[in-house]
N, C-alpha and C positions, 0 to 999 in steps of 0.2 A: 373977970377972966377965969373962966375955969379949968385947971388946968389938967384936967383929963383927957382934954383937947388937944394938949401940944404934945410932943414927943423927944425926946433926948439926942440931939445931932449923935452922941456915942453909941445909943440904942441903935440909930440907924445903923452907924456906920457898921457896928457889929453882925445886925442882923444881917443887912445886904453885902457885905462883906466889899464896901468901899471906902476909902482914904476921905478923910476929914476935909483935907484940900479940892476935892472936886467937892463936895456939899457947901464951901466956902467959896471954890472959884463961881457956880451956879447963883448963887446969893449977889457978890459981887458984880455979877453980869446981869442981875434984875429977874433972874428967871426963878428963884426962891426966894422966899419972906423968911429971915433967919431974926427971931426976938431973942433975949436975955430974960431968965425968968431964973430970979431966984440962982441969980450966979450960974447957970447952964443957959448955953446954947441949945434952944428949942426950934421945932416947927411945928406946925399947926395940921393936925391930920388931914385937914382940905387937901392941904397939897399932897400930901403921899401918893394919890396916883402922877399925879405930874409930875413929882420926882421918877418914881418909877420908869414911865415914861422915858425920861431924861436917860437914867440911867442904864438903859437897856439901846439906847440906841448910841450912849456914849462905849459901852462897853459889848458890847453882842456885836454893833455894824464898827465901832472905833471911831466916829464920830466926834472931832473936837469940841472946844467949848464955843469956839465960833460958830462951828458949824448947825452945834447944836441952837445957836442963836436965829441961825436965819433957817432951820426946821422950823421952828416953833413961828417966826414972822410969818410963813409962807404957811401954814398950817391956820394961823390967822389968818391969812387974808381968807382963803378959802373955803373956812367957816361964814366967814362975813358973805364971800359970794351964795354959796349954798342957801343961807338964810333970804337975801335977796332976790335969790333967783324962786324960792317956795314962796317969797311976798307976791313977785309979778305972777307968778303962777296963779295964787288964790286969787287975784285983782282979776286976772285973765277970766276965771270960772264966775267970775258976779256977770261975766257979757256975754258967753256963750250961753 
């Protein structure tokens, strides 16, 4: 594990200037990967724009923690459709 990769939950909290408890309520709801490294609560810089994310729509639009749950479901599925709908597409272009 290298840990140049992860980032300090305090770092965050500092930098983006949000409370420890929504970076732990977001973890607890599945929608961050919160590890222990070395006695600090870390994240992994993958996710920093999906916090981001999170964070801007929890705090800019107000946005709860639920709500922010079923953003993110519905932002899934419609990735998913997007994708399928470019699959039929290309399928469509092999018969015209």
């Amino acid at each position: 594990m290298n840990l140049e990769e992860w980032i300090a939950i305090n770092d965050i909290c500092t930098h983006y200037h949000v409370e420890k408890t929504f970076i732990e309520a977001l973890a607890e709801n599945g929608m961050l990967e919160i590890k222990v490294v070395k006695a600090k609560h870390v994240l992994h810089c993958d996710y920093l724009p999906h916090f981001e994310k999170l964070r801007r729509l929890h705090y800019d639009l107000h946005i709860n923690i639920e709500g922010l749950e079923a953003v993110q479901t519905l932002l899934a599925q419609v990735k998913k459709l997007q994708e399928e709908n470019q699959s039929l597409k290309n399928r469509l272009h092999l018969y015209e």
